[in-house]
DOGU-593059 format. One line per field, with one value per residue (C-alpha): y negated, z negated, x. Coordinates in steps of 0.2 Angstrom, whole numbers. Last residue first. Example, Ala and Ser with C-alpha at 12.3 -4.5 7.8 and 13.67 -1.06 7.14 Angstrom:
py <- [5:22]
pz <- [-36:-39]
px <- [68:62]
***
This chain:
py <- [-141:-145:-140:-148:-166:-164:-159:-173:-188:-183:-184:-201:-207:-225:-225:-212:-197:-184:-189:-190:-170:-170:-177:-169:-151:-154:-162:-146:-132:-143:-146:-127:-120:-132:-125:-105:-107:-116:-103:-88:-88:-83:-91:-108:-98:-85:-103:-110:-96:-92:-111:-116:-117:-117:-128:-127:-118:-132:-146:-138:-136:-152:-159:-148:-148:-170:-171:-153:-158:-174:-166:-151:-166:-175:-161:-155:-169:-171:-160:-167:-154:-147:-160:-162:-173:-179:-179:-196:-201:-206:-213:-198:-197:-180:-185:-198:-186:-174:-190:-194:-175:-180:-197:-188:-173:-186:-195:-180:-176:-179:-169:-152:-153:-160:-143:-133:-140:-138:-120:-115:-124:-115:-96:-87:-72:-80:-74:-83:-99:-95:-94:-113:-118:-113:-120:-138:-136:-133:-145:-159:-152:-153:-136:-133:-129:-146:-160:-173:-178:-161:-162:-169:-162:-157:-173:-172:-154:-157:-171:-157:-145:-157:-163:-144:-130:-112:-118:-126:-142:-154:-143:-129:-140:-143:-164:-176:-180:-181:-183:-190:-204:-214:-203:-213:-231:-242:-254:-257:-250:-234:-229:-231:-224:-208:-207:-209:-195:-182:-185:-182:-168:-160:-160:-171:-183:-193:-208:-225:-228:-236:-245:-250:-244:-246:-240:-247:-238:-254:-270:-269:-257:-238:-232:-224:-228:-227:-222:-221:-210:-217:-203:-213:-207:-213:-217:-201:-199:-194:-194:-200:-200:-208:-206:-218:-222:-234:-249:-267:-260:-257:-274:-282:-271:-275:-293:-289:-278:-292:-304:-295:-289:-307:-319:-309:-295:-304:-323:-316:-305:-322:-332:-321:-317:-336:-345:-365:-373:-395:-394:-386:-393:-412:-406:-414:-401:-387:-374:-379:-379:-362:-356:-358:-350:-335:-332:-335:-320:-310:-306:-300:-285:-286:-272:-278:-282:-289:-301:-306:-309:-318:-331:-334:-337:-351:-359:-359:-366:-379:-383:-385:-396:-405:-408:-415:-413:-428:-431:-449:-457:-441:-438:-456:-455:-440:-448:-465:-455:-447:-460:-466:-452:-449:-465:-460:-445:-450:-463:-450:-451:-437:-427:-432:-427:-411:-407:-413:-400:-387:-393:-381:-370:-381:-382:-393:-384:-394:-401:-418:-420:-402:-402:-383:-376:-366:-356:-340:-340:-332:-337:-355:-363:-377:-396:-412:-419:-408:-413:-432:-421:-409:-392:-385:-385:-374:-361:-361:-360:-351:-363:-361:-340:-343:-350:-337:-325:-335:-334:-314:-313:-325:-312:-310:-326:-324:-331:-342:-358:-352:-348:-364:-375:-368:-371:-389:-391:-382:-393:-409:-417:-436:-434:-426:-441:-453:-464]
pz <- [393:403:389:375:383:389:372:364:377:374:352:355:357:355:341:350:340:351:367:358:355:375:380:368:375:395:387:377:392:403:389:382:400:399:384:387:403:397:382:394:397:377:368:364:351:345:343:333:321:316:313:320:308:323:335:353:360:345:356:374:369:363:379:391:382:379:390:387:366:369:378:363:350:357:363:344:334:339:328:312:298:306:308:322:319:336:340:342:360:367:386:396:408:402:396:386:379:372:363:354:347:339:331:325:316:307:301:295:284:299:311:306:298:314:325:310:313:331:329:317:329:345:336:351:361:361:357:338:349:355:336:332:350:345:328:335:346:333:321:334:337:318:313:301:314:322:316:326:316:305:310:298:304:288:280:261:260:271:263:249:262:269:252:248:240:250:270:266:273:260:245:255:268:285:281:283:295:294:308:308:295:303:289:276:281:275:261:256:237:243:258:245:232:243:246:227:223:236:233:213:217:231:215:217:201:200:204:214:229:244:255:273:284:301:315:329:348:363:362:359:346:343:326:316:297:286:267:259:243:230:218:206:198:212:226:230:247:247:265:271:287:289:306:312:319:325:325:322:302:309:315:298:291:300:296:278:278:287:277:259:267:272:257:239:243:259:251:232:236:249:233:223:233:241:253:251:267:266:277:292:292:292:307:310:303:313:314:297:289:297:290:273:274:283:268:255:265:264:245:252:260:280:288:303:304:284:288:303:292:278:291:298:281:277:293:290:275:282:296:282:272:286:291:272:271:261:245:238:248:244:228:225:230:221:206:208:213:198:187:193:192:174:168:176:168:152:153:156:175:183:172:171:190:185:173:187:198:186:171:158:161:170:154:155:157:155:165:167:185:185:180:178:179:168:169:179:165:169:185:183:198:203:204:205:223:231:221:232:248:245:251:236:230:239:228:217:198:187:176:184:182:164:171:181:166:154:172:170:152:153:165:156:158:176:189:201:194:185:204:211:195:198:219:217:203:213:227:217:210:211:224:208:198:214:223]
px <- [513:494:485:493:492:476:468:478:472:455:456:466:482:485:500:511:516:504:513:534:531:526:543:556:545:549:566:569:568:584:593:590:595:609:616:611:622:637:637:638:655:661:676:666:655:671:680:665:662:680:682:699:715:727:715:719:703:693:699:697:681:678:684:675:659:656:639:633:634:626:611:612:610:596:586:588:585:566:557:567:566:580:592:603:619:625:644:652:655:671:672:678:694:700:715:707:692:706:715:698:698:713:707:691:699:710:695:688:672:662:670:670:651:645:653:646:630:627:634:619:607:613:613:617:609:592:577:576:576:559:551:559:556:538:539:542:528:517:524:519:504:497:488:473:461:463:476:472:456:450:434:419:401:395:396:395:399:414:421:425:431:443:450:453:444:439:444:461:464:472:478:479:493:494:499:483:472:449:438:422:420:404:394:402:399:412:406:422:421:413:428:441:430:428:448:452:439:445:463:460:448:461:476:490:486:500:491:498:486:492:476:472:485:481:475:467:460:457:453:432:437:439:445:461:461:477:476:495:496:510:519:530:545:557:547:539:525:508:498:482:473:456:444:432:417:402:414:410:415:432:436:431:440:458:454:454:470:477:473:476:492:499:493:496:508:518:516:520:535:543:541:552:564:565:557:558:556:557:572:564:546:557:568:582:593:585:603:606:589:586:602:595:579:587:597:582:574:589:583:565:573:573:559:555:538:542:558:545:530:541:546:529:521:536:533:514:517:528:515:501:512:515:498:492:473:467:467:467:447:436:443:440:422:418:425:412:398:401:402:387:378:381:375:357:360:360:348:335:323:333:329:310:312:315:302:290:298:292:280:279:295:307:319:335:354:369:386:376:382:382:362:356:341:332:313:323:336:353:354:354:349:358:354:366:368:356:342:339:339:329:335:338:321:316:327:310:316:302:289:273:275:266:250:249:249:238:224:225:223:207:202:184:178:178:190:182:187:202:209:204:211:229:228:224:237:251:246:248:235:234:218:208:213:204:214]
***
């Protein structure tokens, strides 16, 4: 075999190019000479370099030896340099070892399937106490009756869940899963829409961001981050929610629809969070939450406004009727006496709740359910309410009652629609329009 056969293709391919490069590019050929040395990722996939090579990324004309756990120059030589690694005393004595270790580890740890069932276990445990709300200190409870009631089981007595290790699997296991998975899901999706709201605890002001999107099962929502920062201006919002969407890789113009509470700081048209999305995705609505105005406060306010029409004040009464039996045992034994003579079951009076859009049905349908005794109560009462014995003194009151029971459950039913998790942009503009 002749020297010229002994080339290697690099070679052949070097002397071509000075050979019909003129004198006068001598700059030109010093510079291809130069790019010889640079780490070719090819090289990974030969099978006697897998074992021991990596690139090193902080020098193209390095690699890195992990048996050796050091870098050698590839700059002059390339591969050759490479193979004059692999040629040294050092890491030839280094291989062996090594092949020795990765042999043991290979051998002594194995996957253990009963510590994967009691993690599991554990992981299953904290997810319920979460679903459902338990504090973490019950967790340690449930733990413990578990390895009562399944004695003979070895996952049972081996569980160990804690406060403290029941925090770190729900914070550093459950919601980073979940959250995660609830990404990856959104990112198969052309659209979506982000809702946001600020709520206290304590001293702390913590904004929760929840997208609502299409998928192949059917509409998803979920809450993908809560923000701790006091600052409660639309920039602040604005910023935190754009950096949200930035750090995970969410594609800003699929954002069509915007939802937060009817307020300037979040909707207003002159400067807001929506008018600041607005200028960088002029299409933007305001998610459920069109013109400005939730639904479900909309219908709230129109019983609100309606109620002002009628000849009594229902809500006022409802309150004052609570007011008189919750601070009163005594109260509450006597009016129980009414309910046995006349043949009812006893039933606590409801509290209704202004802020609560839903409270009212509930507690006027109580109130037409237990009338005849608590009126009869209150009719009896020396030391009775001037308010509430003038209210129960006057015949129309049976009338307005069931006309509000019978009005309010049309209305209880369609502000329970625009709450439910699946509804959509179509399902709201029916529900509305046909009320």
């Amino acid at each position: 075999m002749s020297d010229e056969d002994g080339n290697t293709e690099e070679d052949k391919l070097e002397i071509l190019a000075i050979e019909k490069s003129p004198a006068s590019a001598g700059v030109e050929q010093k510079k291809k000479k130069l790019k010889k040395g640079v780490f070719n990722r090819e090289w990974l996939k030969i099978s006697e370099y897998q074992v021991f090579l990596k690139e090193y990324k902080f020098d193209s004309s390095q690699a890195t030896c992990v048996v050796c756990n050091q870098q050698f120059s590839i700059h002059y030589r390339g591969k050759a340099d490479i193979d004059n690694h692999m040629k040294t005393k050092k890491h030839e004595k280094n291989m062996k070892s090594y092949n020795v270790n990765q042999q043991l580890i290979t051998d002594t740890i194995k996957p253990s399937k009963e510590k994967d069932e009691i993690c599991a276990a554990e992981a299953v445990l904290v997810f319920h106490g979460v679903k459902h709300g338990h504090p973490y200190v019950a967790q340690q409870c449930l733990t413990d009756a578990c390895k009562t009631i399944f004695s003979s089981s070895t996952v049972a007595n081996h569980l160990s869940c804690g406060q403290t290790k029941s925090t770190s699997i729900a914070l550093n296991v459950l919601a980073p899963y979940f959250t995660r998975s609830l990404f990856d899901d959104l990112k198969q999706s052309l659209y979506y829409s982000l809702h946001f709201d600020a709520s206290n605890k304590g001293n702390t002001e913590v904004y929760s961001f929840c997208v609502q999107f299409l998928s192949s099962s059917g509409v998803k929502k979920g809450i993908v981050d809560l923000i701790d920062d006091a600052d409660e201006s639309a920039n602040g919002i604005f910023v935190n929610a754009r950096q949200l969407i930035m750090d995970n890789d969410l594609d800003f113009n699929g954002l069509t629809a915007l939802g937060a509470d009817n307020t300037n700081v979040n909707v207003g048209e002159n400067h807001s969070v929506y008018s600041l999305f607005k200028e960088e995705s002029p299409d933007i609505l305001k998610g459920i939450k069109v013109l400005g105005n939730c639904y479900s406060h909309i219908l709230h306010n129109s019983v609100k406004h309606a109620h002002r029409a009628l000849p009594i004040d229902v809500e006022q009464i409802l309150l004052s009727i609570y007011s008189h039996f919750s601070r009163s045992a005594k109260c509450i034994n006597e009016l129980k006496q009414y309910y046995e003579f006349y043949e009812q079951d006893f039933k606590v009076i409801l509290k209704h709740i202004k802020l609560m859009w839903l409270s009212l049905y509930l507690s006027i349908e109580r109130s037409v359910e237990v009338y005849v005794p608590v009126k009869k109560y209150f009719i009896e009462q020396e030391n009775c309410p001037l308010e509430i014995k003038q209210f129960f003194e006057r015949d129309e009151v049976p009338c307005v009652l069931s006309f509000l029971q019978h009005i309010l459950f049309e209305i209880y039913k369609k502000n329970l629609e625009p709450q439910r998790s699946y509804t959509t942009f179509v399902d709201l503009y029916r529900i509305i329009t046909f009320i």
